[in-house]
N, C-alpha and C positions, 0 to 999 in steps of 0.2 A: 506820634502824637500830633493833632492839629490845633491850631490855636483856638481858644475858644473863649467870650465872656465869664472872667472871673478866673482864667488858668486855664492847665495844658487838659485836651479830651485827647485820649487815651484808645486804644481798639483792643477792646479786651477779649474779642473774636480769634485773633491773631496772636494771643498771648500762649507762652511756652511755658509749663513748670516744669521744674527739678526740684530733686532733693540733693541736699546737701548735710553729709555728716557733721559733725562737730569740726574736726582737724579741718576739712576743707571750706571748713565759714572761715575758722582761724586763718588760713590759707590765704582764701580770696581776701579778709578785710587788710592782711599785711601786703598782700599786694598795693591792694587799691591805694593802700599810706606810702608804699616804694614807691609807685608811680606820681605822687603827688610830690614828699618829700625828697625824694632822693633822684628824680626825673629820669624813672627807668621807661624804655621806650614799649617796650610789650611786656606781657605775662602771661600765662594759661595754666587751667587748672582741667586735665581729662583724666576720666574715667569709663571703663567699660566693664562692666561685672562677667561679660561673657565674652571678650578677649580668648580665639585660641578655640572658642565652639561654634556650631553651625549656627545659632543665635548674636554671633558678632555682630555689634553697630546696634542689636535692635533695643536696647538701653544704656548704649553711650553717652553722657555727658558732655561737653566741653564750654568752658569759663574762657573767653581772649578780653584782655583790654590791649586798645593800641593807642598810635600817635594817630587823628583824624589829619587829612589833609589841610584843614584850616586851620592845627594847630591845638584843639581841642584832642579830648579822647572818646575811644569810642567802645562799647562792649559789645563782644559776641557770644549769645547762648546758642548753643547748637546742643538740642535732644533729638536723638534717634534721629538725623537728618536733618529735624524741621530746625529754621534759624532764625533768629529777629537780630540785628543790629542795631543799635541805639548811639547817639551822641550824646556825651556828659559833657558838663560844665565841673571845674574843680570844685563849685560848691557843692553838686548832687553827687560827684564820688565823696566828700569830706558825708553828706548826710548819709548814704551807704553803707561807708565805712561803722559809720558812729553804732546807727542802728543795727546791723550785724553784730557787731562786739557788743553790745546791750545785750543780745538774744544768746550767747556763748556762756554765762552763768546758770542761765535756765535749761540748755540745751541736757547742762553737765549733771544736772538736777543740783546743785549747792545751792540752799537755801538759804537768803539773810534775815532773820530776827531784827526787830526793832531793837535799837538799846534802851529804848524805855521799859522791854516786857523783862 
């Protein structure tokens, strides 16, 4: 990210997706709350569907948070190779957290009704 008027500008050039099943949101957000609450120093969540064929690595996953040198933490997405590493602040892992676990009711399809209807 580069500082920019108004907040952070972002390179969405350079940006990596994954997918992430249900367990493994569940997964990542209790991490992300270990290492906040409970001040564990790393985590990682990998995945390879094609582990053990001649297709290994070419849709591997891998989730790291660690301890940043200055103290902060820091995450690593690494898909098929390509990697971005980020520094968090324990507020943007607390909004991470939040927002993931928001998206784990929907994922599951359980639907909530108003109790007015």
């Amino acid at each position: 990210a580069n500082g920019e008027s108004g907040g952070a500008k972002y390179l969405w050039d350079n940006a990596i997706r994954i997918m992430l099943d249900v367990s493994e949101v569940t997964r990542f957000v209790r991490m992300l709350k270990e290492e906040i609450v409970e001040g564990k120093q790393h985590t990682s969540i990998y995945h390879d569907p094609d582990k053990g064929t001649p297709q290994e690595n070419t849709r591997a996953k891998k989730l790291y948070t660690g301890q940043a040198r200055d103290g902060g933490k820091f995450l690593n997405i690494d898909s098929a190779g390509n990697r971005v590493s980020v520094v968090l602040s324990a507020d943007e892992i607390a909004y991470i957290s939040a927002a993931m676990g928001q998206s784990i009711p929907g994922c599951l399809g359980w639907i909530f009704e108003s109790a007015s209807n």
